[in-house]
C-alpha positions in Angstrom: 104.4 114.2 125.0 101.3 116.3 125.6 102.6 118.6 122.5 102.8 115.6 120.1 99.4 114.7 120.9 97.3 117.8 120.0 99.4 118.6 116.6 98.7 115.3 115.6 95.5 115.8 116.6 95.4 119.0 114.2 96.8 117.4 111.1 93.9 114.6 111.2 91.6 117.7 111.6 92.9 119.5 108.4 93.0 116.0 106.5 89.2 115.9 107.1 89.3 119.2 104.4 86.6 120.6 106.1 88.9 124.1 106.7 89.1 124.0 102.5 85.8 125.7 101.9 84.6 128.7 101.0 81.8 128.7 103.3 84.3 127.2 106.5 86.6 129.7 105.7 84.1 133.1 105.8 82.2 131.3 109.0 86.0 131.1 111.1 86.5 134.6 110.0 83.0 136.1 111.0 84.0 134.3 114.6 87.3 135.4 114.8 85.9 138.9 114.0 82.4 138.2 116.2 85.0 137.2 118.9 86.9 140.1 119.1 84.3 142.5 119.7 82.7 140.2 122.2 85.9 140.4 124.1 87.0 144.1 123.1 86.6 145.7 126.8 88.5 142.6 128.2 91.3 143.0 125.4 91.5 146.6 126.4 91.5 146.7 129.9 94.2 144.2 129.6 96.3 146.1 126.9 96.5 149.1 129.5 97.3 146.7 132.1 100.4 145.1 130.1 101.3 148.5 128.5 99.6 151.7 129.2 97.9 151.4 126.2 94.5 153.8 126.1 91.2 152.5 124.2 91.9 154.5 121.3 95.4 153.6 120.8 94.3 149.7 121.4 91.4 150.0 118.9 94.1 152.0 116.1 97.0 149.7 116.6 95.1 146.4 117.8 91.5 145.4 117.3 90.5 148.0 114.9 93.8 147.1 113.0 92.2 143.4 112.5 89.1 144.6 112.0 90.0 146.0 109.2 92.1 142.7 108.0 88.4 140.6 108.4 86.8 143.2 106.5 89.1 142.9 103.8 89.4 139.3 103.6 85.8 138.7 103.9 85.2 141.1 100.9 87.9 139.3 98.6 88.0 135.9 100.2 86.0 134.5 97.5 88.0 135.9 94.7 91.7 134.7 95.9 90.1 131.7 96.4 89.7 131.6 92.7 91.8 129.8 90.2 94.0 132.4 88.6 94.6 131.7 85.0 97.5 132.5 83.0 99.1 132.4 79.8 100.5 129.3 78.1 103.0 129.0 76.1 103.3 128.0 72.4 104.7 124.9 73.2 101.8 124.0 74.7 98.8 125.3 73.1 95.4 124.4 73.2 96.2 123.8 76.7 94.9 125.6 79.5 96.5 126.9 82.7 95.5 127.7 86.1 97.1 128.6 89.7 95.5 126.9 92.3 95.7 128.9 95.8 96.1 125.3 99.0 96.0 125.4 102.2 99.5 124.5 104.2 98.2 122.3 106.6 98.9 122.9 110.4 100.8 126.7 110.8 102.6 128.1 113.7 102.1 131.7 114.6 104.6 133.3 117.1 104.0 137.0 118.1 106.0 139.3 120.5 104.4 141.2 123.3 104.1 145.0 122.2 101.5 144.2 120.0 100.5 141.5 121.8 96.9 141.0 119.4 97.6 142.9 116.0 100.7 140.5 115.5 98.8 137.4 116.7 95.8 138.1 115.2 97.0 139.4 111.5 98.6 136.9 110.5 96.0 134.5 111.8 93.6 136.2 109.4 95.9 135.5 106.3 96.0 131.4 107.8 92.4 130.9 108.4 91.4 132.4 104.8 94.4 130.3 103.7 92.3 127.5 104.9 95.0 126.1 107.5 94.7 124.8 110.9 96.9 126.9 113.4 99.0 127.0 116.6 99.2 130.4 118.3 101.9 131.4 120.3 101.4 134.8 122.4 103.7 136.3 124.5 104.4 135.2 128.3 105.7 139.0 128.6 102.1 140.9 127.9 100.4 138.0 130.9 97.0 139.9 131.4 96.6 139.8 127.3 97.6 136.4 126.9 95.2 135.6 129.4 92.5 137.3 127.6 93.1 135.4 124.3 93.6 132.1 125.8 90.0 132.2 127.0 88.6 134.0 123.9 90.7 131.7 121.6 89.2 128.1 123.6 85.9 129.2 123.5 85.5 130.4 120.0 87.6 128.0 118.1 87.6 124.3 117.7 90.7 123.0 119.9 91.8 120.5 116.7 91.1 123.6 114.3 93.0 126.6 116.1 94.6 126.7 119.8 96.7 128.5 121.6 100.0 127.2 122.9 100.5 128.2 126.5 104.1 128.4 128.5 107.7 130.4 128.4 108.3 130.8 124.2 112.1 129.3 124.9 110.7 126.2 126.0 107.5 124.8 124.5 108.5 126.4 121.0 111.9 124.2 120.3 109.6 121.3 122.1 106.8 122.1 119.0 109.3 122.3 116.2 110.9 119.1 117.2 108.4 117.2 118.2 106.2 118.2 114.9 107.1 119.1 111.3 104.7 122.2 110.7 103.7 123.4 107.1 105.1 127.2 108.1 106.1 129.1 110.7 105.6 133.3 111.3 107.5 134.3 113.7 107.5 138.4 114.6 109.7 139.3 117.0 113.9 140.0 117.6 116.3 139.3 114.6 118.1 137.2 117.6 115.3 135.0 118.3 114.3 135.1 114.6 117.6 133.4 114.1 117.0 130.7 116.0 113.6 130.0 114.8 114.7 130.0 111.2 117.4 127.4 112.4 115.0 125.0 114.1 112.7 125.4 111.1 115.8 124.7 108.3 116.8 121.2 110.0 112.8 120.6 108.5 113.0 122.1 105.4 110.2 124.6 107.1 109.3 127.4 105.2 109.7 130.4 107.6 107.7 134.1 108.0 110.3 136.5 109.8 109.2 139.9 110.7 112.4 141.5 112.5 113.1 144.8 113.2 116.1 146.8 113.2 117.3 150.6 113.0 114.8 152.5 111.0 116.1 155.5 110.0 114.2 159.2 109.3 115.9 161.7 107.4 115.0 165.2 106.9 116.3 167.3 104.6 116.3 170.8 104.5 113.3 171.7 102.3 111.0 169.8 104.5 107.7 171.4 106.1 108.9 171.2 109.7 106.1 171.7 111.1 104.5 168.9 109.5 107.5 166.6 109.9 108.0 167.1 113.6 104.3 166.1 114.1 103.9 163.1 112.8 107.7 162.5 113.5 106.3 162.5 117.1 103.2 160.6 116.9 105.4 157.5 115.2 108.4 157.6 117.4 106.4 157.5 121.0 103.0 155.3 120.4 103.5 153.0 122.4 106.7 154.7 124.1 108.7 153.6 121.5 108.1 150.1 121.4 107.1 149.6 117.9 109.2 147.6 115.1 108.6 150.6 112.3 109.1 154.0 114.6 111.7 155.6 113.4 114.8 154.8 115.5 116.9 158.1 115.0 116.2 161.0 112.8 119.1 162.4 110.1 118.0 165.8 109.6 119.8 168.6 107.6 122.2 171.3 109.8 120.2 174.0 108.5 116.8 172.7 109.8 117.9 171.0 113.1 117.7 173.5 115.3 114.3 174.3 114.3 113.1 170.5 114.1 114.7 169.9 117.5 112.0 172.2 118.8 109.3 171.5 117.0 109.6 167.8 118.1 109.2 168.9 121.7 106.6 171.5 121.4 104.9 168.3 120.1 105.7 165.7 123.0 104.3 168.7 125.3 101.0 169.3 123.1 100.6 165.2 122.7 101.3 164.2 126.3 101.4 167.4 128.3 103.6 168.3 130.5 104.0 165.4 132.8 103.8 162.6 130.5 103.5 160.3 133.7 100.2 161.7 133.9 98.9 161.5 131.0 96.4 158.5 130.0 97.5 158.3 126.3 101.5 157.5 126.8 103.0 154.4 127.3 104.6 151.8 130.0 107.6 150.0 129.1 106.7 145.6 129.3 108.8 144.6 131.9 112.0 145.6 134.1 114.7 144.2 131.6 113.7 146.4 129.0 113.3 149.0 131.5 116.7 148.7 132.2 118.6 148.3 128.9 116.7 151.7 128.0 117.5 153.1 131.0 121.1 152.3 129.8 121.4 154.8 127.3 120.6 157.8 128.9 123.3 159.9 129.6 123.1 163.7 131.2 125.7 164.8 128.7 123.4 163.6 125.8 120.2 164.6 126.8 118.3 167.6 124.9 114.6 166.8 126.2 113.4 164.5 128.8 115.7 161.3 130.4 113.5 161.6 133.7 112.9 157.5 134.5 110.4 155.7 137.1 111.8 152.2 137.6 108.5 151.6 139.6 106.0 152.3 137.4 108.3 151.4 134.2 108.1 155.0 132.8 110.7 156.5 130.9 109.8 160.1 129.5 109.8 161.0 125.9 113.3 161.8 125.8 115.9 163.5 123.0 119.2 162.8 122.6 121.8 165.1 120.7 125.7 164.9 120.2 125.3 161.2 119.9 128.3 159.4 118.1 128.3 156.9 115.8 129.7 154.2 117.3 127.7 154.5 120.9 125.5 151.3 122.2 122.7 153.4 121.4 123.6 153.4 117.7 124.3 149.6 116.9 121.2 148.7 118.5 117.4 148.9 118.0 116.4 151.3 120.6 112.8 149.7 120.9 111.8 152.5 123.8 110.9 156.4 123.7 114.6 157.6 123.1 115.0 159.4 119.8 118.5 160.2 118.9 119.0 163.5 116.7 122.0 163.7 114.1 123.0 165.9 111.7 124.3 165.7 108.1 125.2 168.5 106.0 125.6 166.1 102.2 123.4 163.2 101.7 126.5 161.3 101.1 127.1 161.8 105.3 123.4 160.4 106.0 123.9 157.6 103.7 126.7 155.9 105.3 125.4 155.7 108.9 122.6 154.5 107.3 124.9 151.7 105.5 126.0 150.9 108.8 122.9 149.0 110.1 122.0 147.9 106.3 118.7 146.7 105.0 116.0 148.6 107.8 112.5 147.2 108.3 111.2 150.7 107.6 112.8 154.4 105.7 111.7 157.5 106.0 112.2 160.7 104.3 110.8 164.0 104.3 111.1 166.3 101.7 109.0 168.4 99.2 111.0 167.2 96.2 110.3 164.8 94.2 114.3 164.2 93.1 115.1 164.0 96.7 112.3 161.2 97.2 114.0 159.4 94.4 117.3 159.5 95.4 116.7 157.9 98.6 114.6 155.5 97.5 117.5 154.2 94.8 120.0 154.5 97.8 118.6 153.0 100.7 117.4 149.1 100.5 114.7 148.8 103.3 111.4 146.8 103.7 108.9 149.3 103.5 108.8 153.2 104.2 107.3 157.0 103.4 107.8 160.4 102.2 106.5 162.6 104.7 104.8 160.4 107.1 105.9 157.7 109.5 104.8 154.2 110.5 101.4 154.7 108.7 102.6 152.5 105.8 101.8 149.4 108.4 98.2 150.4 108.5 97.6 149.7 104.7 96.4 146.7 103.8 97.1 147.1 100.3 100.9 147.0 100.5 103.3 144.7 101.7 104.9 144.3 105.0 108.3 143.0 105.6 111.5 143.6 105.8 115.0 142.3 104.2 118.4 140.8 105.7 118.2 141.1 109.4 114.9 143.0 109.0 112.9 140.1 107.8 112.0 137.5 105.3 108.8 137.6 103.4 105.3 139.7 103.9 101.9 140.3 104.4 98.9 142.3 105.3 95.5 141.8 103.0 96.1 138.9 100.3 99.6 139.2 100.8 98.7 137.4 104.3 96.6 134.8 101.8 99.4 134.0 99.8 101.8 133.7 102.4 100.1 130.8 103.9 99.3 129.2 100.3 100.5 126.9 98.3 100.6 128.0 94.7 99.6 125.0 92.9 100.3 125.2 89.1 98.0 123.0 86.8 98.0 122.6 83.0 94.7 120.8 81.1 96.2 119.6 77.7 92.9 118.2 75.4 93.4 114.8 74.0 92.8 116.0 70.3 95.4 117.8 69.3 98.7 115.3 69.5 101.0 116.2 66.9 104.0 113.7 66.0 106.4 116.6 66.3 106.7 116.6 70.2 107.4 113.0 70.0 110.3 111.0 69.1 112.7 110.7 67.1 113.2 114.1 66.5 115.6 114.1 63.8 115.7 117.2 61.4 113.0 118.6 64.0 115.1 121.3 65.4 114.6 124.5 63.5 110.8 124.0 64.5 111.5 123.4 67.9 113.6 126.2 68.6 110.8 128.2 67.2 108.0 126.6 69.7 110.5 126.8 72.6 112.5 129.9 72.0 
């Protein structure tokens, strides 16, 4: 099959070595980076074709974000490149020790379609300073981006180096996986899909990459500055209307502030998007008519304290605020992905905690609070992937930490060099000098045990 033929093709081009190079690796970098901004309008105009997106928000959340990545990789490539030593053990002195960073081989990238070049391109940036070869696999659902980076990707990249794998995700990914063994797959997208993916790779023995998603919750307690927190509250909960893997999916906030954050929150969707957010050039479309409809789904009149008001033709749904929510509604088993922020009370944290427990294990926590105790409790009570006191989402944007989740949110992370060492190999390697070869390591080893309990011990 035509499949079979290219990523064949791919692992002859990464058993040439040439990708293994300092010098390789910073020149593929520099194009990637060189090819983005030749193609930034075009990735734009395409971005607010597939999603509303404005320039600004695309240059935040997309091309500036992997701007950024370059610039970081290209200032440290050299050093994580480097042999790390470490310690050796008494056991084995003189020797020396060293990690040794390898490239995978060939790599599959799979990315979803709401940040249809941030999650193709990030993790692309960790595999070419990796020194692999890679498959990309965009989403069908954002078509006028993919088209964009299908031409962008052919004409800046060597086909047997880096290509882009064209088609519907369901077929010509299980057609890949089967037809190939690849040295890792990334996959960001639904903990549904990410379940299948991580099947298909297990048959393998293919080391997997899963960035999920799940029901991130926001709790704010009652010594918060509300002001503050309904801000940026805001901001992180409707970029993008909504359809974002860290926005906080419903907010636990304290009886005694709720009334006053349930204003403040839409004061903010008025001063952010006006008041006909329809009109407004910096809020969001939803991708496509399914989602559409599964968010249109959980709007009830009875819930709704702000918003609800829907376009099925131009795939708007308002930023909207639900209250009196119950636990056990759709709305509250399921990631809401969309610009529909349920508010719930709590009047002990005890109360907060076990809704919380009740989708375990979040890609992303929040809390705000101005005490330091009440940061600490919930960071010892709530196992997430990554999170913030007093902000929202921004966590994403630094390159310095990790990004992941845990259980349904995820396996394993990146951003920065965590991207580098996601796509290496650690190679351990210990030099031993042929001078020192005492008789005690060797046999027999009668009466040699209280010394070897010391050396190994």
């Amino acid at each position: 099959m035509a499949s079979l033929t290219y990523l064949q093709e791919m692992a002859a081009f990464f058993r040439t070595g040439k990708t293994k190079s300092y010098d390789f690796r910073k020149k593929q970098l520099e194009i990637l980076r060189n090819g983005i901004l030749e193609y930034e309008d075009e990735l734009h105009a395409a971005l607010y074709k597939d999603l509303h997106k404005s320039p600004e928000e695309c240059w935040v959340t997309e091309t500036g974000f992997v701007m950024a990545e370059i610039k970081d990789a290209l200032r440290h490539l050299r050093r994580w490149m480097r042999p790390e030593k470490v310690s050796t053990n008494l056991a084995n002195l003189p020797s020396r020790s060293r990690v040794y960073a390898e490239p995978l081989g060939v790599v599959l990238i799979i990315s979803p379609w709401n940040y249809p070049v941030n999650l193709l391109f990030t993790p692309l940036v960790g595999a070419i300073a990796a020194g692999n070869c890679c498959i990309l696999k965009p989403s069908e659902h954002a078509p006028a981006t993919g088209d964009v980076l299908i031409r962008m990707i052919n004409k800046i990249f060597d086909p047997g180096y880096i290509r882009i794998a064209e088609g519907e995700g369901h077929i010509i990914i299980p057609e890949m996986m089967k037809a190939f063994r690849f040295h890792h797959v990334f996959y960001t997208g639904s903990t549904a899909t990410g379940k299948k993916i991580y099947e298909m790779a297990a048959s393998r023995l293919v080391p997997v990459t899963l960035e999920l998603g799940g029901k991130s919750p926001c709790v704010v307690e009652e010594d918060a500055d509300i002001a503050m927190s309904a801000k940026r509250i805001t901001l992180a909960k409707f970029s993008n209307a909504g359809q974002m893997c860290v926005a906080p999916d419903y907010i636990l906030v304290h009886n005694s502030v709720r009334n006053k954050l349930l204003d403040a929150i839409k004061e903010n969707i008025k001063k952010f998007f006006g008041d006909k957010p329809e009109e407004s050039a910096y809020y969001g479309r939803i991708i496509n008519e399914a989602q559409f409809e599964r968010l249109a789904g959980y709007l009830e009149s009875s819930n709704l304290a702000f918003g609800g008001y829907t376009n099925k033709e131009k795939l708007f749904i308002e930023p909207t605020i639900l209250t009196h929510v119950k636990e056990g509604d759709d709305i509250m088993q399921e990631e809401i992905f969309g610009p529909i922020l349920p508010i719930l009370s709590f009047g002990q944290k005890e109360e907060a905690l076990e809704i919380i427990e009740r989708n375990p294990n979040p890609l992303a926590f929040y809390v705000f609070t101005s005490s330091r105790e009440c940061e600490q409790y919930w960071l010892k009570a709530v196992s997430f992937g990554g999170g913030c006191r007093n902000n929202a989402s921004l966590h994403l944007t630094n390159y310095h930490l990790p990004f992941g989740g845990r259980g349904d949110s995820g396996i394993g992370h990146y951003h920065g060099k965590y991207s580098f060492d996601i796509f290496s190999h650690k190679k351990a390697w210990m030099k031993t000098p042929g001078w020192f070869d005492p008789s005690l390591k060797y046999p027999p080893y009668a009466g040699k045990m209280n010394i070897l309990k010391k050396l190994i011990g």
